[in-house]
N, C-alpha and C positions, 0 to 999 in steps of 0.2 A: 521636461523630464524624459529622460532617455528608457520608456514603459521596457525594451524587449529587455535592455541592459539588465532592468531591477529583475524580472522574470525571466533568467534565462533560463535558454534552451539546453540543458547540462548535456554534457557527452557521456555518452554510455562509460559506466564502468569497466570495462572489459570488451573484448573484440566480438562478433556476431556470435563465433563460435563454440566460444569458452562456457556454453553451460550444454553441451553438448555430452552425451545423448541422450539427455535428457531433457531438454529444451532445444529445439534444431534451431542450427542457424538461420536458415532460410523465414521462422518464423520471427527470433527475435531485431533482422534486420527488416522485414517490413512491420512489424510489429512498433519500434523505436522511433524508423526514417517517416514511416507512414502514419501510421494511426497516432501515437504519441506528439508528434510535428502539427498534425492536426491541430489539435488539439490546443496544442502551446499555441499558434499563430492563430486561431479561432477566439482564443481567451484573449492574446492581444489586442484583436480587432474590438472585442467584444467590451473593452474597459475603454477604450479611448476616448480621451474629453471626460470623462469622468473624475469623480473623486477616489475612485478604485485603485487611479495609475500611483497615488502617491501610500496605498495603503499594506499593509503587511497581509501574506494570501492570507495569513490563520485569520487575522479581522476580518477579513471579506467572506469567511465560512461562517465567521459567527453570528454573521447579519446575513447568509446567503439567501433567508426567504424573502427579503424585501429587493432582490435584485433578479432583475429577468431570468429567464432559463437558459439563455446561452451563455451568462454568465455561469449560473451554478453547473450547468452540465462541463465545460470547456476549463473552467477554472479546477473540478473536480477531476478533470481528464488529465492535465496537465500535471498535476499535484499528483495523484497517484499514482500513475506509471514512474514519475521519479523516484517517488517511494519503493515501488515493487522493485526499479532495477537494482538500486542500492542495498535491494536486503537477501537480494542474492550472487552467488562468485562462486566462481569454477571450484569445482570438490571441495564439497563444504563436508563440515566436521559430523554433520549427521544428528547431533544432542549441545544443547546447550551445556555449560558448564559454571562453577561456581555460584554467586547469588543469585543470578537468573534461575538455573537449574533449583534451587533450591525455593526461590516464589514460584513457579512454575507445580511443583511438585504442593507447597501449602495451597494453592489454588485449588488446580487441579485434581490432587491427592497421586499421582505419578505422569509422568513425561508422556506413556503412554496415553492414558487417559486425555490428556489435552488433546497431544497428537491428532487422539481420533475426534475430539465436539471440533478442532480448530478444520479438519477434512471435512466432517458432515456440515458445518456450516457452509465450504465452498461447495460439496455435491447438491445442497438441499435450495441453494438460492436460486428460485425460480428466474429465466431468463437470463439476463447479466448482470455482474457487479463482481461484489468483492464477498469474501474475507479477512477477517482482523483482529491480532492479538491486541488487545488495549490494558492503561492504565485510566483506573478510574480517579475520581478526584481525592478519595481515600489511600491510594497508593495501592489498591486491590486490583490484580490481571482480571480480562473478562473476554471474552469469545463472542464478536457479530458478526452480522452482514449488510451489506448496504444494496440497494440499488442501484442500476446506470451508473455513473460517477460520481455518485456520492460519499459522503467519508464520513467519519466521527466526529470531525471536527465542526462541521455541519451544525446548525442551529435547529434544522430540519432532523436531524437525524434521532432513529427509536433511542439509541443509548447512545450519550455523549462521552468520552473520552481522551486520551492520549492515545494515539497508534504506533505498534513498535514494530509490528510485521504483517502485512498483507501478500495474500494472493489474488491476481485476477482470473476471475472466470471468465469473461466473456472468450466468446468463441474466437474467436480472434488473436487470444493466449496460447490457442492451443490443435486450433484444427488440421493444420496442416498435417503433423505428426499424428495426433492421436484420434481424429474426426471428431466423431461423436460420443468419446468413451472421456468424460470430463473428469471419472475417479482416477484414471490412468494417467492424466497430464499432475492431476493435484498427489498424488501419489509419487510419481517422478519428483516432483517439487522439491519433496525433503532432502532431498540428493543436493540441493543446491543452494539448500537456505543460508544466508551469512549469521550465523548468531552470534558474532563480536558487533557486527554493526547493530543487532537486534538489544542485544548489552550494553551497545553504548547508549543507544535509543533510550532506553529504560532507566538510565542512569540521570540521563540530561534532563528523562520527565520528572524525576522523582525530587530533583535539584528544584525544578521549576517549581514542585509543589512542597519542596522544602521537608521532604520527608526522609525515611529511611528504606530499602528493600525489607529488611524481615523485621 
């Protein structure tokens, strides 16, 4: 089996610079070519000869505690950064709209309100990792964080769900531009979120779980 083929390396969404000024170029090209590449070819090396090459990533989250750490770290690294670039694109619309907006606001109780637990879970996670809007198995949105590259999808993980938008913190997201001021970079953020792809996200989980948004 051809492992990089099944796991590829996707191309960035958009050009270095297209989320610009508020994500620098300079960061998301070594951020993508370097740290994310990583990543992807670490996880490759890291399944080989195994039963991993033939298996689906979300299966190999849901059994991540019975496989080494290069796996769960590199498989996590890989998988997330694809995530985060996808859920962002040049001048985003700023607010979600239609049924999203509308679970968003029954969850949350206003846009705002999310807004901010979905920011203080990225300012509040000690060291690195994530932030993440999820779908629970109920079809209820919910607000975490993960550590290092870890995800929800995870077996391992405090609260299991569906993922429909993350941000990364790690310093590495964000230092170039913003140093040490990590509410500055997750603040910038909103400036760029895609929330059509975040709606379709939410749509395809909700399909998976055979439900309804409201």
């Amino acid at each position: 089996m051809n492992t990089t083929k099944k796991f590829e390396f996707q191309p960035l969404p958009y050009s270095y610079d297209a989320l610009e000024p508020f994500i620098d170029k300079l960061t998301v090209e070594i951020h993508y070519s370097k740290h994310h590449k990583a990543y992807h070819d670490n996880f490759i090396n890291a399944i080989k000869g195994t039963e991993m090459e033939s298996m689906d990533i979300k299966d190999i989250f849901r059994s991540i505690s019975k496989y080494p750490m290069a796996v769960r770290n590199n498989s996590g690294g890989y998988f997330n950064h694809t995530f985060y670039w996808e859920n962002m694109k040049a001048h985003g619309v700023g607010k979600p709209t239609g049924k999203l907006s509308e679970a968003i606001v029954k969850a949350f109780g206003s846009f705002d309100e999310f807004k901010k637990q979905f920011s203080d879970a990225g300012k509040t996670r000690f060291g690195s990792g994530w932030a993440w809007l999820c779908l629970d198995d109920k079809g209820t949105l919910f607000i975490c964080s993960t550590p290092n590259q870890d995800n929800p999808f995870m077996d391992i993980a405090e609260k299991k769900g569906i993922p429909l938008l993350t941000i990364d913190v790690w310093e590495h997201a964000y230092y170039l531009k913003y140093q040490n001021k990590r509410p500055d970079y997750i603040e910038a953020f909103w400036n760029v979120v895609n929330w059509e792809e975040v709606a379709k996200r939410c749509e395809n989980a909700l399909k998976s779980l055979d439900l309804k948004i409201i």
